[in-house]
C-alpha positions in Angstrom: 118.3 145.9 32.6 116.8 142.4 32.6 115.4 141.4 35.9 117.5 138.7 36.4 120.7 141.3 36.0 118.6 143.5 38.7 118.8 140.7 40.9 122.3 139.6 40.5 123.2 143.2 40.8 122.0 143.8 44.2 123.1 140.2 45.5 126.5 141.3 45.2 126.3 144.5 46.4 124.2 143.3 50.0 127.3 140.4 49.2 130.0 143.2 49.5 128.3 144.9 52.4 125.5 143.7 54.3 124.5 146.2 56.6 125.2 149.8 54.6 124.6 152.7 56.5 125.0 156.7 55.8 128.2 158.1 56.3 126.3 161.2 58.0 127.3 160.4 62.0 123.7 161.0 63.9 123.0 159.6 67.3 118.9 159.2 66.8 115.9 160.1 64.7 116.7 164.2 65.7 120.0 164.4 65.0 119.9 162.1 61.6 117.2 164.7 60.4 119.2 167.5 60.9 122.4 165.9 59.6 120.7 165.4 56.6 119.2 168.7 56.6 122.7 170.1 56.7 123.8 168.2 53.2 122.0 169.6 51.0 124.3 170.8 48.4 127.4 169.9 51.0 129.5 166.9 51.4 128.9 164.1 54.3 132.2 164.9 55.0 132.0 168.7 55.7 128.5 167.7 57.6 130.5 165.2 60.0 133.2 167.8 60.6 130.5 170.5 62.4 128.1 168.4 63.9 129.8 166.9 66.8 130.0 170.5 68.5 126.5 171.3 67.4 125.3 168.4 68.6 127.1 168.4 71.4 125.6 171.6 72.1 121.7 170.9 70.6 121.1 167.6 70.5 117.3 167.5 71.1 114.7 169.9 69.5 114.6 171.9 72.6 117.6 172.6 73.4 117.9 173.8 68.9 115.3 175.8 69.5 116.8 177.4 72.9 120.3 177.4 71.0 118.4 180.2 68.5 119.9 180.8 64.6 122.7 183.1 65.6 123.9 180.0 67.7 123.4 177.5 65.0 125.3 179.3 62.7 128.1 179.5 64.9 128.5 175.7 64.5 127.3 175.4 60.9 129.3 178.3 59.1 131.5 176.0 57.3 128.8 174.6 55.7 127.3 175.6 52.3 124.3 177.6 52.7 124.5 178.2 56.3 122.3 181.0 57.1 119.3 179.0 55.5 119.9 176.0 57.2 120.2 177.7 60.5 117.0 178.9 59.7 115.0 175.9 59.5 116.7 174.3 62.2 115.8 176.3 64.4 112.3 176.8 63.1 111.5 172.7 62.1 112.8 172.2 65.9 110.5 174.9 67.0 107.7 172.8 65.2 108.7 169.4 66.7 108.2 170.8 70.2 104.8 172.5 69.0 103.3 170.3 67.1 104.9 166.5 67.8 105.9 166.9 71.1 109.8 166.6 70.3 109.6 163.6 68.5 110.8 163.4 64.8 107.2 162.1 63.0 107.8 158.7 61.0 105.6 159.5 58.2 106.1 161.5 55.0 103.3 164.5 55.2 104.6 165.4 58.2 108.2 165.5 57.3 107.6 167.2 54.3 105.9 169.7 56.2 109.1 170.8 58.0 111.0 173.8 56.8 113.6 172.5 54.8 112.9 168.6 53.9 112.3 167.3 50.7 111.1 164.6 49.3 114.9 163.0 49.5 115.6 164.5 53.2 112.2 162.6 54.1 113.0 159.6 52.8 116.4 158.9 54.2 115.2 159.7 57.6 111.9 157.8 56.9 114.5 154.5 55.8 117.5 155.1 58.3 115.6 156.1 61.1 112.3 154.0 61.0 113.1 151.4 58.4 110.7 152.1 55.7 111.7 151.0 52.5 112.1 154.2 51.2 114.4 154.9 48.2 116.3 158.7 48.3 117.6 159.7 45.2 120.6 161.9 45.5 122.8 162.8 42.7 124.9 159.2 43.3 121.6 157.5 43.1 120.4 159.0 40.0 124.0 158.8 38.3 123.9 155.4 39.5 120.9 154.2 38.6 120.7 155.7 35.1 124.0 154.0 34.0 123.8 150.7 35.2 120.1 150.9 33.5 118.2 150.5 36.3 116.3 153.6 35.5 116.1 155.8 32.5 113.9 158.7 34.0 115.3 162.0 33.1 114.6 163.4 36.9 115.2 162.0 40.2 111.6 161.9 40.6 111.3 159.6 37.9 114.0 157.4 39.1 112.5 156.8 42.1 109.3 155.6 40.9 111.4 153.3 38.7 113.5 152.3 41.0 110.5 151.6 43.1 109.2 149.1 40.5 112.4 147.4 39.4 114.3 146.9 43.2 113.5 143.2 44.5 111.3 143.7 48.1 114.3 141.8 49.5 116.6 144.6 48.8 114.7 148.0 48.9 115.5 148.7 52.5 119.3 149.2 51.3 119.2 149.9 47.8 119.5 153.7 48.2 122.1 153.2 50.4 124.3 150.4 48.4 123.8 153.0 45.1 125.0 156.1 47.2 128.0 154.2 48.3 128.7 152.7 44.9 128.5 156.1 43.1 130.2 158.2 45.9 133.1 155.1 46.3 133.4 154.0 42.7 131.3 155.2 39.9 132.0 158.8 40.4 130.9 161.1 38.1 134.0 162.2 36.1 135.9 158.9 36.1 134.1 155.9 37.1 136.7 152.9 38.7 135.1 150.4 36.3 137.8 147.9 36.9 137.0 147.3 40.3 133.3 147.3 40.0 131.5 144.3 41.6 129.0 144.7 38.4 130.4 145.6 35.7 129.3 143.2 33.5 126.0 143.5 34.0 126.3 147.7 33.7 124.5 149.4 30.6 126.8 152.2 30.8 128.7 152.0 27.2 131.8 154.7 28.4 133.0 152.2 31.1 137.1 152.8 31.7 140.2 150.4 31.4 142.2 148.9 33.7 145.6 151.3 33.5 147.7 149.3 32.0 151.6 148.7 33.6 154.2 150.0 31.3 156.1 147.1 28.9 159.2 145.9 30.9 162.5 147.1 29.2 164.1 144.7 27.1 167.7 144.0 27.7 170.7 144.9 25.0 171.7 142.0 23.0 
């Protein structure tokens, strides 16, 4: 994609919306980290359905801690891969009391280091939280990004660093967030709603699909 077209593709979209944010409902840095450490291989939506009681019941690192896995899975056990996550919420809350004094650290070793986050999980909470300019490539983002030609890297990994280069400085706070929305919203994996895509033209992606055309109106007898 020409820089110009990488341009005009991110004006419309901060045209269309603003001020993105996740659809992951958090109340601080804590609870955003552990939101997102719940969505792994889940959906936002499932996330947002058992976190208001968890939260409600845990909703610093303490009181996770004090809550204990069997207590945390209680909450959680509608979500995919429960008895992990349980697991390192309790123990990544553990290590915030330990070692950061309940604060969730704003820089990416010490993420990392908590059981649990990635690379991605770091760098959402690293650009919702603290407002780095990070870039999280999900599976939207990598979809995404690889059809409107934004990136051609075969792995997420190599999207980012792409995707690093290529995103104007006066859009990388909400690119990852404009391209998770597009591709959860609208160019969805199986059938993309090209016809109401703000940027269509300027996508690389040759399968694009039709408007769905009204039937002919009948004609009358003669």
């Amino acid at each position: 994609m020409r820089k110009s077209h990488i341009e005009e593709t991110f004006r419309r979209l901060s045209a269309a919306n603003p001020a993105p944010r996740t659809e992951l409902r958090y109340g601080d840095p804590f609870t955003l980290l552990c939101a997102v450490v719940l969505s792994a291989q889940a959906t936002d939506v499932g996330v947002n359905k058992a976190t208001p009681a968890l939260f409600a019941a845990a909703d610093t690192p303490a009181k996770m801690a004090a809550l204990g896995v069997a207590g945390v899975k209680r909450h959680i056990k509608t979500i995919g891969l429960h008895n992990s996550k349980a697991k390192n919420l309790v123990r990544l809350s553990e290590i915030l009391v330990e070692r950061f004094g309940g604060r969730v650290p704003d820089n990416r070793a010490d993420l990392e280091s908590l059981p649990g986050v990635g690379r991605k999980t770091a760098s959402v909470v690293l650009n919702t939280a603290f407002g780095h300019p990070t870039i999280a490539v999900d599976t939207h983002v990598f979809r995404v990004a690889r059809r409107l030609g934004l990136a051609t890297g075969k792995t997420p990994s190599a999207a980012e660093e792409e995707l690093e280069r290529v995103v104007p400085a006066a859009y990388r706070n909400h690119a990852h967030h404009w391209l998770i929305l597009h591709g959860r919203h609208l160019c969805k994996a199986r059938r993309p709603d090209c016809p109401r895509c703000l940027v269509r033209d300027l996508c690389a992606y040759t399968d694009k699909t039709d408007p769905v055309l009204s039937p002919p109106a009948p004609t009358k007898d003669r």
